[in-house]
C-alpha positions as CSV (number, residue, x, y, z in Angstrom):
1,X,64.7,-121.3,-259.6
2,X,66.6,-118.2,-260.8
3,X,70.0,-117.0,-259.2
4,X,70.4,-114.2,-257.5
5,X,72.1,-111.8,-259.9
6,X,72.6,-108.1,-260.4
7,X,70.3,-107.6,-263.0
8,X,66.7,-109.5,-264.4
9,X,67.0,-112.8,-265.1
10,X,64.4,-113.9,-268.1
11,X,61.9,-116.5,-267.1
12,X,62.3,-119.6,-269.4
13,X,59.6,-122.4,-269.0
14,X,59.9,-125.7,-270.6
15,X,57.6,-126.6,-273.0
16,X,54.7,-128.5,-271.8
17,X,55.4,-131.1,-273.9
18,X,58.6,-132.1,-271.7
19,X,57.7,-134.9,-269.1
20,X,59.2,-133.4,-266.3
21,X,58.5,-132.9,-262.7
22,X,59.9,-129.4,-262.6
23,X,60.7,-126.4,-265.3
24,X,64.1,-125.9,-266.3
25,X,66.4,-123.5,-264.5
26,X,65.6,-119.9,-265.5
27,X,69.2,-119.2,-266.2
28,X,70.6,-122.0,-268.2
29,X,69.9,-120.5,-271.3
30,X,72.4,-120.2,-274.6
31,X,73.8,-117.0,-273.4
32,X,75.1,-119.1,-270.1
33,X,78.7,-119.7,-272.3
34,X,82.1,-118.7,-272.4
35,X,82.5,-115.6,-275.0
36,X,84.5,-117.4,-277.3
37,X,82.1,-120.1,-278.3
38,X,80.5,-117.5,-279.8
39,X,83.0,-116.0,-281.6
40,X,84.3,-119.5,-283.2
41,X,80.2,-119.9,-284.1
42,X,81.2,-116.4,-286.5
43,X,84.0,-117.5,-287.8
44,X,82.6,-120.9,-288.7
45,X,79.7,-119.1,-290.3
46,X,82.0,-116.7,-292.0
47,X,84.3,-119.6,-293.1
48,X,80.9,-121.2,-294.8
49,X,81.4,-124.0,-292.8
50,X,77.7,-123.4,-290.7
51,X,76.7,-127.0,-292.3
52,X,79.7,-129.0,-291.8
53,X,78.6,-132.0,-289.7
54,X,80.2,-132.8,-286.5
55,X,80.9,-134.9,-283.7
56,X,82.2,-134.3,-280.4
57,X,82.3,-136.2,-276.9
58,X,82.3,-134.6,-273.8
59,X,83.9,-136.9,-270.9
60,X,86.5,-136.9,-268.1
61,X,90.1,-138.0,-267.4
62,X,90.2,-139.4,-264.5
63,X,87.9,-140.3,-261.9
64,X,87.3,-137.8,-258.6
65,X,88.6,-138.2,-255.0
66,X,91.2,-141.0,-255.7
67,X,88.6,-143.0,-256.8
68,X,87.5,-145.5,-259.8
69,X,84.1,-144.9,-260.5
70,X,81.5,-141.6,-261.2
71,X,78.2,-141.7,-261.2
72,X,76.9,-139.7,-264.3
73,X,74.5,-136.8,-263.7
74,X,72.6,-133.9,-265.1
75,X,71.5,-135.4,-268.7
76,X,67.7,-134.4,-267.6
77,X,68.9,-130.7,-267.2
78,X,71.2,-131.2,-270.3
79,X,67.7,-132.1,-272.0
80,X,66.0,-129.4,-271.5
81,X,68.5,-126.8,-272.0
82,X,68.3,-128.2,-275.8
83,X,64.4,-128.6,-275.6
84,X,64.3,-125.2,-275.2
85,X,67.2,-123.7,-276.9
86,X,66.5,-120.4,-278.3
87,X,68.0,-117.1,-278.8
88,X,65.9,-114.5,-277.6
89,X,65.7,-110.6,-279.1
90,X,67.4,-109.4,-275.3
91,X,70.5,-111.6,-276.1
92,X,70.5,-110.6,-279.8
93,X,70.7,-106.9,-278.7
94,X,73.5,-107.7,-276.0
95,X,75.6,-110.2,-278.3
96,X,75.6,-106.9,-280.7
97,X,77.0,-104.7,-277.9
98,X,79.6,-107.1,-277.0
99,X,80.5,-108.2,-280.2
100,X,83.1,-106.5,-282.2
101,X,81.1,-103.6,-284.6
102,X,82.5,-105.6,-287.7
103,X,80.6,-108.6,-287.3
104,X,77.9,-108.9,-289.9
105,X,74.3,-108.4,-289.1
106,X,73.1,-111.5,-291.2
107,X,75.2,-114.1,-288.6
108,X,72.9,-111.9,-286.0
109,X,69.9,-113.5,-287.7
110,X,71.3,-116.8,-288.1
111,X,71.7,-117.2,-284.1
112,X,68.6,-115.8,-283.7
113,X,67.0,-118.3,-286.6
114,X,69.0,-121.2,-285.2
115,X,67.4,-124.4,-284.9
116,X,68.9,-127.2,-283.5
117,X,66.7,-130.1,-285.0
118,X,70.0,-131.4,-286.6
119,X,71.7,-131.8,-283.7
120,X,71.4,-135.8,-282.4
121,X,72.4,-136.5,-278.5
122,X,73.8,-140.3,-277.6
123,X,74.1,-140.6,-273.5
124,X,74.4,-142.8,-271.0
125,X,71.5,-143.0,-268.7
126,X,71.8,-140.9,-266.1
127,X,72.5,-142.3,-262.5
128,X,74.9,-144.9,-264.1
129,X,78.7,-145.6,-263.3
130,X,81.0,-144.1,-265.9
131,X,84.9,-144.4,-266.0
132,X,87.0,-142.0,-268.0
133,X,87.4,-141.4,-271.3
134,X,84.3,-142.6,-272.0
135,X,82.1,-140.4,-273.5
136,X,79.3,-139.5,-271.6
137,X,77.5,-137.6,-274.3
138,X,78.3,-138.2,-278.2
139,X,76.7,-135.1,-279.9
140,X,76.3,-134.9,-283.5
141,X,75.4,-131.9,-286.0
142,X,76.0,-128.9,-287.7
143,X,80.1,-127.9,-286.4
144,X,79.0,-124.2,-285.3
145,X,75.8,-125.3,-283.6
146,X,76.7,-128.0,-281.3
147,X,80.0,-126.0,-280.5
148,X,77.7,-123.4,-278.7
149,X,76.4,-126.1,-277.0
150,X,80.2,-127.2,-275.3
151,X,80.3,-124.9,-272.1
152,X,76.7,-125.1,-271.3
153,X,76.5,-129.1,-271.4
154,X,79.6,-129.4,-269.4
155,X,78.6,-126.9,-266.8
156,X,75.8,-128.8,-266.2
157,X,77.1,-132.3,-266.3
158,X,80.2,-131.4,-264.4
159,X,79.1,-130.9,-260.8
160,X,76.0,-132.5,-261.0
161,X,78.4,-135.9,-261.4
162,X,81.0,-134.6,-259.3
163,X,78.2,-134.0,-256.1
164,X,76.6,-136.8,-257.2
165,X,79.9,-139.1,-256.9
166,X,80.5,-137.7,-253.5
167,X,77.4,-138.3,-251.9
168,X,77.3,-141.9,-253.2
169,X,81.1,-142.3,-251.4
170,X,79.7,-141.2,-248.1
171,X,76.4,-143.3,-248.5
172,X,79.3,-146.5,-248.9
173,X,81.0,-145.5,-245.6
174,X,78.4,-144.9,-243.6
175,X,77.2,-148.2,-244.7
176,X,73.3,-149.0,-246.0
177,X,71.7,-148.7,-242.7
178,X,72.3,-145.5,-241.5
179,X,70.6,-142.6,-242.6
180,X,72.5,-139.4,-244.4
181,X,70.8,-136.2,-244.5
182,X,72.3,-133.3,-246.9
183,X,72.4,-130.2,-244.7
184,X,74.6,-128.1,-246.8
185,X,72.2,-125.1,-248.3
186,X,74.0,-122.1,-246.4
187,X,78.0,-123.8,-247.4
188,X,76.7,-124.3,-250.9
189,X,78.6,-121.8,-253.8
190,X,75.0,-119.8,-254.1
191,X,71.9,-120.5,-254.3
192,X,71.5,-122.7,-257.5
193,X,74.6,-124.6,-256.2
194,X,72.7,-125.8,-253.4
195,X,69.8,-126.6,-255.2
196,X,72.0,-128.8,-257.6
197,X,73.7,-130.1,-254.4
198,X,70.6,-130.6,-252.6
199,X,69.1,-132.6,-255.8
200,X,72.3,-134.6,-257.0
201,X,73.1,-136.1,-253.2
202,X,70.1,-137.5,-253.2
203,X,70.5,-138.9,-256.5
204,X,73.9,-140.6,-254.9
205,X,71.9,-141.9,-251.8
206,X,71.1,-139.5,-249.4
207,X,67.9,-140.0,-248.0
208,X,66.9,-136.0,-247.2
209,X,67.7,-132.9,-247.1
210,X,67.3,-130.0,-245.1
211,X,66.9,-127.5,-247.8
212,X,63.2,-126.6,-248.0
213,X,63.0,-125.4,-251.5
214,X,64.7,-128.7,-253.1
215,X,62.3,-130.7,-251.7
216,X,59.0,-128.7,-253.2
217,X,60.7,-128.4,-256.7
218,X,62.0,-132.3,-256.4
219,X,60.1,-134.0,-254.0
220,X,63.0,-135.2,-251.4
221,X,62.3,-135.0,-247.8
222,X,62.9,-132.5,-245.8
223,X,64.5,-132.3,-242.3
224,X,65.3,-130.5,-240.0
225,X,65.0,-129.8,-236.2
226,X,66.2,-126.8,-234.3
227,X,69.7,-124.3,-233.7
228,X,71.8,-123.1,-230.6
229,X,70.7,-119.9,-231.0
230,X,67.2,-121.7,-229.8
231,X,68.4,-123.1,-226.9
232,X,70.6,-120.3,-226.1
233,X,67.2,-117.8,-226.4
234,X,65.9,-119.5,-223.2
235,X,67.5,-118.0,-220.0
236,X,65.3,-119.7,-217.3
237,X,62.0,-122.2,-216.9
238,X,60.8,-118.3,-216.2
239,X,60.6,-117.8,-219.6
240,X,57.6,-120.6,-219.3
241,X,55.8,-118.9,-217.4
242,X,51.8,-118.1,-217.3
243,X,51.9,-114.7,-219.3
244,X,48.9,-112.4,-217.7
245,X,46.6,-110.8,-220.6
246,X,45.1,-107.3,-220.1
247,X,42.4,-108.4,-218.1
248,X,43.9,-109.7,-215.8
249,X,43.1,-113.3,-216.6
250,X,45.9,-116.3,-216.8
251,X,46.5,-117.4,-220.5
252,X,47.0,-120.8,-221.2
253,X,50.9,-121.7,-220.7
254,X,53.4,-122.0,-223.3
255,X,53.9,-125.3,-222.0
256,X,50.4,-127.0,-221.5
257,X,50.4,-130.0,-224.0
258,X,47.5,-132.2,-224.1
259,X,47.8,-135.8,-223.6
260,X,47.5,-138.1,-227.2
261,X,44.6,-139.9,-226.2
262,X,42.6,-138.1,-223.8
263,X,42.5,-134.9,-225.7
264,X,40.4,-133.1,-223.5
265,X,42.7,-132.1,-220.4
266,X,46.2,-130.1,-220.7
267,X,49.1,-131.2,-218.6
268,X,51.8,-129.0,-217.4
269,X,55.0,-130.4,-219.8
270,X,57.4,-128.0,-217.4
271,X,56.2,-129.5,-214.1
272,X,56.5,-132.8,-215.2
273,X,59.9,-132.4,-216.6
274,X,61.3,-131.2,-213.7
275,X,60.1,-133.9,-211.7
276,X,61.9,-136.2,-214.4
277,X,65.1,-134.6,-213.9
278,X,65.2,-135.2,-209.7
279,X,64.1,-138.3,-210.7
280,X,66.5,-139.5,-212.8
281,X,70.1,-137.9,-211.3
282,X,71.0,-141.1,-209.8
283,X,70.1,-143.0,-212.4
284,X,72.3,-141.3,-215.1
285,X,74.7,-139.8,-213.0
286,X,74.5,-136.5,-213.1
287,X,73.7,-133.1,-210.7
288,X,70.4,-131.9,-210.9
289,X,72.3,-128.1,-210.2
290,X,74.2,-128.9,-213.4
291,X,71.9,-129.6,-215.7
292,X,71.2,-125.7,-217.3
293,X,67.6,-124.7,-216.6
294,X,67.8,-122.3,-220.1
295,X,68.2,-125.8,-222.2
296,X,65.7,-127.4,-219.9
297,X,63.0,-124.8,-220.6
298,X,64.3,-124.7,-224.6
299,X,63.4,-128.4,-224.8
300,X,60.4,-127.9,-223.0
301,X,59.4,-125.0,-225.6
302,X,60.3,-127.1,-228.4
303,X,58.6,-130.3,-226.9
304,X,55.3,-128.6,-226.6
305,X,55.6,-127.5,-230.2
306,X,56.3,-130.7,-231.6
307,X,55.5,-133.6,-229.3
308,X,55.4,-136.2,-232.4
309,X,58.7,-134.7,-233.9
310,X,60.9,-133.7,-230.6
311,X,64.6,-133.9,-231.5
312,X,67.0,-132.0,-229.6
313,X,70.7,-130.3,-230.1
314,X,72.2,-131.7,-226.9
315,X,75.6,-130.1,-227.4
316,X,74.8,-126.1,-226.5
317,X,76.5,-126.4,-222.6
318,X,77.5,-130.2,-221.7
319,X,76.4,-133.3,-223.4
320,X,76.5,-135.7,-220.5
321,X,75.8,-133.5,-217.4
322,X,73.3,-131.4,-219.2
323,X,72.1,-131.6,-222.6
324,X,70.7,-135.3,-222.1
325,X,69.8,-135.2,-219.0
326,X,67.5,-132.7,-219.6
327,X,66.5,-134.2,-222.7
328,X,65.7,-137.6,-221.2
329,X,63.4,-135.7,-218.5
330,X,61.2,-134.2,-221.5
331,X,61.1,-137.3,-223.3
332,X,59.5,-139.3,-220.1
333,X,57.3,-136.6,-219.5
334,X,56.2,-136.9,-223.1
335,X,56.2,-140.3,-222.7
336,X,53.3,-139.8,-219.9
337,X,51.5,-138.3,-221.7
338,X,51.2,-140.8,-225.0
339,X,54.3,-139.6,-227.0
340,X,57.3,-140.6,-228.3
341,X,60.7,-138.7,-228.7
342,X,62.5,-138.5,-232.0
343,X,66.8,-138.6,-230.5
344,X,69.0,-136.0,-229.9
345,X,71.8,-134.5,-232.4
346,X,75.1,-133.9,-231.4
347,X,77.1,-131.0,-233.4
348,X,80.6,-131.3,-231.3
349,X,82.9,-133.5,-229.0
350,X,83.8,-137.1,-229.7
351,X,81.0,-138.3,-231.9
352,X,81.7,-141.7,-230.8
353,X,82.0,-141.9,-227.5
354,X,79.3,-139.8,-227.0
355,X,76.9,-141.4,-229.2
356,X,77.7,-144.7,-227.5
357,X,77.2,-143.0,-223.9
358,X,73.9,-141.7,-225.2
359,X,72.9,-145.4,-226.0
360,X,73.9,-146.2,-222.9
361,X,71.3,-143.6,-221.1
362,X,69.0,-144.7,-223.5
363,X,69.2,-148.4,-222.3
364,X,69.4,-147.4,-218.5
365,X,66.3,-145.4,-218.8
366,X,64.6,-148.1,-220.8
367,X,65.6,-150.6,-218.3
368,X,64.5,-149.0,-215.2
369,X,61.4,-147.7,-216.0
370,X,60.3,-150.5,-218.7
371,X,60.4,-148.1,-221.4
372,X,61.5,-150.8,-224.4
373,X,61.2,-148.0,-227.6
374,X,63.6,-145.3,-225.4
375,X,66.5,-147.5,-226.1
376,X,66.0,-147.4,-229.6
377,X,65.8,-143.6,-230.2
378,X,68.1,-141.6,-232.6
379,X,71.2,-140.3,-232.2
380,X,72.0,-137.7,-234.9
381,X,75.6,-136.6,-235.7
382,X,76.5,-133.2,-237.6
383,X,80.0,-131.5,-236.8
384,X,82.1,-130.7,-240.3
385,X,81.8,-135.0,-241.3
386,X,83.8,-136.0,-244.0
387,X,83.9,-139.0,-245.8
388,X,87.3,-139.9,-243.5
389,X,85.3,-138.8,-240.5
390,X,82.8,-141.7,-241.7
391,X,85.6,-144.6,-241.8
392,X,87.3,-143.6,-238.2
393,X,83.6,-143.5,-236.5
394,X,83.4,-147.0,-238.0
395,X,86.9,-148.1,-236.8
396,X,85.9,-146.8,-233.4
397,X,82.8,-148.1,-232.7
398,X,79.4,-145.8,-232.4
399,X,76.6,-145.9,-232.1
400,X,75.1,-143.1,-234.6
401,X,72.3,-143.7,-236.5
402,X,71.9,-140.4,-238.8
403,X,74.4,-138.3,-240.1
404,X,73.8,-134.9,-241.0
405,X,76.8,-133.5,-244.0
406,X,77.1,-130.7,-245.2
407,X,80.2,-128.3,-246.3
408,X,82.5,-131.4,-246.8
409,X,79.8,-132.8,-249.1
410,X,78.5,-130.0,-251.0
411,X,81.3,-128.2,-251.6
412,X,83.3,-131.5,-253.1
413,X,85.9,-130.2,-250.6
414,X,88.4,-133.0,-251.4
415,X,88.2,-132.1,-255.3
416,X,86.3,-129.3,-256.5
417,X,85.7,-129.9,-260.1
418,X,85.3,-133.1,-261.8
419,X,87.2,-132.0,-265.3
420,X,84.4,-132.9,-267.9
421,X,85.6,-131.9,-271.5
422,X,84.2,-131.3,-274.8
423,X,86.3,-132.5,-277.6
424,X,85.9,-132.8,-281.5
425,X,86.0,-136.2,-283.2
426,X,84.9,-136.2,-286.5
427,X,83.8,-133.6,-289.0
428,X,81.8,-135.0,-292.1
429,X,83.0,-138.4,-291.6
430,X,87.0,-137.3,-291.2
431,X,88.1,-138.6,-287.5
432,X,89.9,-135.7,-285.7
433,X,92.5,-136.4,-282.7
434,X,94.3,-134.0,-280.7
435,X,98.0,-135.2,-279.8
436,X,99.3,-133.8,-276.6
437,X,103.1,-134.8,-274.7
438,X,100.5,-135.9,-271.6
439,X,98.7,-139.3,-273.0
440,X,96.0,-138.2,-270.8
441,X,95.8,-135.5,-272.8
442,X,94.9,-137.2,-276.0
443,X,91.6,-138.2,-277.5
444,X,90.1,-141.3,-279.7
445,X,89.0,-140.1,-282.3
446,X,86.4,-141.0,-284.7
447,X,82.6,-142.0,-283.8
448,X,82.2,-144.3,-281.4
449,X,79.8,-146.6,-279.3
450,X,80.2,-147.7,-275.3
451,X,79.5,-151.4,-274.5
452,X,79.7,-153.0,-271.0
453,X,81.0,-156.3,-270.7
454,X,80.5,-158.1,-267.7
455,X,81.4,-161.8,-266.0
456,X,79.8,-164.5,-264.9
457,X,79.2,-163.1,-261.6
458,X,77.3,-160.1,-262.3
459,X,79.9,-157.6,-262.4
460,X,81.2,-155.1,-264.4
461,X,84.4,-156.1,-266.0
462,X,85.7,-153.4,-268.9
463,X,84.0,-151.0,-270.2
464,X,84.7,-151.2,-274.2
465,X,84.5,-148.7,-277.1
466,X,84.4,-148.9,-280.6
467,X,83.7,-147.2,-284.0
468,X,80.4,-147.4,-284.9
469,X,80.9,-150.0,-288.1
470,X,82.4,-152.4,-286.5
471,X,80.2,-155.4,-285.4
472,X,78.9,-155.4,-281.7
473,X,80.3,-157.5,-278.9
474,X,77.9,-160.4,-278.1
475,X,77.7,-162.8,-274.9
476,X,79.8,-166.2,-274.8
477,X,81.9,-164.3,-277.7
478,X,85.6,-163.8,-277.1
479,X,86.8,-160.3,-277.3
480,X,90.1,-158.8,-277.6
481,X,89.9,-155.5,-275.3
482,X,93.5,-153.6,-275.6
483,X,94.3,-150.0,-273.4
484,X,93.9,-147.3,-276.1
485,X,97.9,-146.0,-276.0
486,X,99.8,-148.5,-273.7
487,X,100.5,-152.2,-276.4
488,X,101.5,-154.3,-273.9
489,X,98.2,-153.5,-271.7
490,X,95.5,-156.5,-273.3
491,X,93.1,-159.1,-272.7
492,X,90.7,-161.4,-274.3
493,X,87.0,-161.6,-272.4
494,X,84.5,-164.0,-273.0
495,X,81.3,-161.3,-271.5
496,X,78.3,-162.9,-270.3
497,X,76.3,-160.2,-270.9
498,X,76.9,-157.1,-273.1
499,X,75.4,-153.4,-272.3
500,X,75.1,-150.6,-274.8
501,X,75.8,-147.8,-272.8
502,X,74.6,-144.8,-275.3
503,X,71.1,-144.0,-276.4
504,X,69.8,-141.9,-278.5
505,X,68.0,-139.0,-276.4
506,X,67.6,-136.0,-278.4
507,X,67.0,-136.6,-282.4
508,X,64.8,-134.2,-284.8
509,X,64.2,-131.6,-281.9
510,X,63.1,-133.4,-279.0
511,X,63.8,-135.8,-277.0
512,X,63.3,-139.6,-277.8
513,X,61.8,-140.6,-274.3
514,X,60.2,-139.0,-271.5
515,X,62.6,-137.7,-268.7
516,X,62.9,-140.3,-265.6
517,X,62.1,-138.8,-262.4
518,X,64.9,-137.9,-259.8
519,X,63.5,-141.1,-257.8
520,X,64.4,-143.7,-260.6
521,X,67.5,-142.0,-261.6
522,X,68.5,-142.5,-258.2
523,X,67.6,-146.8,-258.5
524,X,69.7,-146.8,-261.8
525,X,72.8,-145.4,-259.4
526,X,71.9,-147.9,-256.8
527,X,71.5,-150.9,-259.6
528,X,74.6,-149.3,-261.4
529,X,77.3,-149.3,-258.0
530,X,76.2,-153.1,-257.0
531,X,77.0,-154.0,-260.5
532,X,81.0,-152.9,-259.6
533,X,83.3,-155.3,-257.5
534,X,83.9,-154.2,-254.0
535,X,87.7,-153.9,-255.0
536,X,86.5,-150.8,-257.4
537,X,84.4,-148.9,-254.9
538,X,87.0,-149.5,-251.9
539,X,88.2,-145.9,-250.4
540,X,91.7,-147.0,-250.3
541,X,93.8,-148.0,-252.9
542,X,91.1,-149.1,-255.3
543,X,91.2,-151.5,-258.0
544,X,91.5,-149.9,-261.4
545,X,88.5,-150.6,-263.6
546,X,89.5,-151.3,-267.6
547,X,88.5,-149.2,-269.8
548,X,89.3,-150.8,-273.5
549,X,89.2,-150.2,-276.9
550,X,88.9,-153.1,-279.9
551,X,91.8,-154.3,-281.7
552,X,90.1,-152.1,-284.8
553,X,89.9,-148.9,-282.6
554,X,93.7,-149.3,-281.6
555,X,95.0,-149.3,-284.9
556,X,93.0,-146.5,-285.8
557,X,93.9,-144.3,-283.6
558,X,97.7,-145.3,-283.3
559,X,97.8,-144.6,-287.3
560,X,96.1,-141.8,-287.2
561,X,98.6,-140.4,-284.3
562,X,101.4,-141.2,-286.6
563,X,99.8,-139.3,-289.3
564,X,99.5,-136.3,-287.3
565,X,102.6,-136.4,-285.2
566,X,105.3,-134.2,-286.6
567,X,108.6,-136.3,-287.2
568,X,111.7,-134.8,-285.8
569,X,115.2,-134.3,-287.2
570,X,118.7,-134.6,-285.4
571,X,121.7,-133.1,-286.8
């Protein structure tokens, strides 16, 4: 699954020990960093600070696309990247090129040497709802090691989440019953960007995609039908013609299909077509001279291919005078002979009223010729959808039963980076904060553990952190949850049910459990949104969802802000 790139790209294979269904990423490796992780490794190394323990968090600020929730993805990669963390001799030999020629050999050998057994990962499972500030990850170990470690992890947690997120927001307006199909592979920002897209949307509840090579590496299912360019490569039904081989003889016709059942005699799919279509004008209400022979004879083509799977692009001339009209005329002929069209797809127009006037056809059809399963057949819509496009189909009325997304969902258009950060905490038991003018800005320092708290109904109400040594919350057990920098912002819960949120995953060089498959990560994001109130996953004007800190916590931080803050002097 390597990038396309201008120069080799070293195969990396995870260890067989890793339960996984697939191997990691050839290039996430510990050269995939910003430079200057690198050179703050050196100069902790030469400050002799290389066993100085650490702790950092690596979270968000603020949830994507107006939103109050994110749905947490890319630990499994995150994983692996740290099962198989290793300097190799290549990046030794490049870091010394790149590096300034004062830098001592011996910190050359240290990267090269490095283990990472010290370093310990906390995470919330992946596929969960997560709210900002909360740390995601909580990694703890020596200060120069698990600083290498900050743009890699981040890369790889911050669009996975932030694809992840988006998907699940179109899944919620297009409603449960539809289906969503990711068709984005050729928008995507290169090739392992669609592969991450491809992966993550199903994750967030898309139920395929069309990109081929996702679903061998993690077994989604694929899609797909067929182009304009197809239907435009068909001039005439001349191009179905009997083609005459070099003896003279008649081959068989590109458009001889056998029937289901009775295998053993082939039926001419054109001619029967074309009877459909005079058949039919009145019926639908259309011109038999408007209906283009070209699409006719593309259907045909594509029929006789696939007679189990025919679903046609309706859209290339004129939906209603041509596109399923001569659609309907192949799908009766099929349905002579023992088959059953998939739908259409529409790529252009207005997606509602034409869905619903395809229905309509469908019914009629049905109707007339007693035809019960050709009202129910799909009507796919493509076209640039966006998750707005999804909530005025629904005020409209339609009657669409798959959609298929892809720039608008791939490329995050309405927000293209989540803003996951990686931020120091404690070293060897000293809590660290950084102050900043922009509250948003500032971090909780110290150690700290994640609980969920939720009500009597079911739901999630506050998500609540703490340091480490203070007692957990229990159920029926009043709490007092406060906003980490606003005092007036407080409230005491009763939970009737308390979550940890973080779990160990990585301790003494590997990781704790095996690595759940990309099918149950995506039930823990299904479990994890119907745990939230409607109010919270609304597209307008959401509710805000608490995210608290104990009365302990509070002080804490507050007195180790006034510590730190600088005191000013007026004269």
């Amino acid at each position: 699954m390597n990038s396309v790139n201008d120069g080799p790209v070293e195969i990396r294979r995870t260890p067989s020990t890793l339960s996984s269904s697939e191997d990691q990423n050839g290039v996430v490796q510990p050269l995939l960093t910003d430079l200057y992780q690198i050179t703050m490794a050196y100069a902790h190394w030469k400050s002799e600070k290389r066993t100085d323990i650490a702790v950092f968090d690596l979270y968000f600020r603020k949830s994507p696309f107006k939103g109050e929730f994110t749905i947490f993805a890319g630990l499994n990669e995150c994983l692996k990247f740290l099962n198989n963390y290793t300097f190799t001799e290549t990046d030794i030999n490049y870091l010394r090129k790149i590096m300034p020629p004062h830098i001592e050999e011996d910190f050359f050998s240290y990267l090269q040497n490095l283990e990472i057994g010290q370093v310990s990962v906390y995470a919330i499972p992946e596929g969960s709802v997560v709210f900002p500030r909360v740390p995601l990850l909580r990694i703890e170990g020596p200060l120069p090691i698990v600083q290498l470690l900050e743009t890699t992890l981040l890369t790889l947690v911050n669009y996975a989440s932030l694809v992840a997120t988006n998907a699940a927001r179109f899944r919620m307006a297009a409603g449960p019953d539809k289906k969503l199909l990711e068709f984005g592979l050729r928008r995507a920002q290169g090739p392992d960007g669609g592969l991450s897209a491809s992966k993550y949307c199903y994750i967030g509840g898309f139920d395929g995609t069309s990109n081929v090579l996702a679903g061998k590496l993690f077994n989604i299912p694929v899609k797909g039908t067929h182009a304009h360019a197809f239907v435009t490569s068909f001039q005439s039904l001349d191009d179905l013609t009997n083609k005459v081989t070099e003896n003279g003889k008649l081959s068989t016709s590109q458009c001889m299909l056998p029937h289901a059942i009775h295998k053993d005699q082939l039926h001419d799919l054109s001619a029967m077509s074309q009877a459909w279509l005079a058949k039919i004008e009145s019926l639908l209400g259309f011109l038999k001279e408007e209906a283009h022979e070209g699409e006719l004879a593309a259907f045909i083509s594509y029929a006789t291919a696939f007679p189990s799977g025919f679903l046609a692009l309706v859209d290339t001339y004129d939906v209603l005078r041509s596109g399923l009209p001569n659609f309907c005329a192949v799908a009766l002929a099929l349905n002579d002979l023992g088959y059953k069209a998939l739908g259409i797809r529409l790529d252009s127009g207005d997606l509602a009223y034409l869905s619903n006037s395809t229905r309509q056809m469908y019914r009629d059809v049905a109707k007339e010729y007693n035809i019960p399963w050709f009202a129910k057949m799909s009507i796919v819509a493509s076209n640039d959808i966006n998750e707005e496009t999804l909530h005025s189909l629904n005020q409209q009325g339609h009657c669409i039963d798959t959609y298929g997304i892809g720039t608008h969902l791939v490329t995050c258009q309405r927000q293209p980076a989540l803003g996951c950060v990686f931020k120091l905490v404690e070293v060897n038991g000293i809590a660290r904060m950084k102050l900043s003018q922009d509250i948003e800005k500032m971090t909780l320092p110290g150690k700290k553990d994640v609980y969920r708290l939720f009500g009597n109904d079911g739901h999630a109400l506050v998500d609540l952190m703490q340091r480490v040594e203070e007692e957990p919350p229990a159920a029926g057990k009043k709490m007092l949850c406060r906003h980490p920098f606003e005092e007036s912002k407080r409230a005491y819960v009763i939970p009737a049910r308390v979550e940890s949120m973080l779990k160990l995953c990585w301790h003494n060089g590997k990781i704790c459990e095996p690595l759940k498959s990309l099918q149950e990560i995506r039930v823990t994001a299904e479990k994890s949104l119907a745990s939230l109130r409607a109010d919270h996953k609304r597209a307008l004007n959401p509710t805000p969802y608490k995210v608290s800190v104990t009365g302990p916590l509070y002080q804490f931080t507050h007195d180790l802000w006034l510590q730190n803050a600088p005191i000013g002097e007026l004269s």
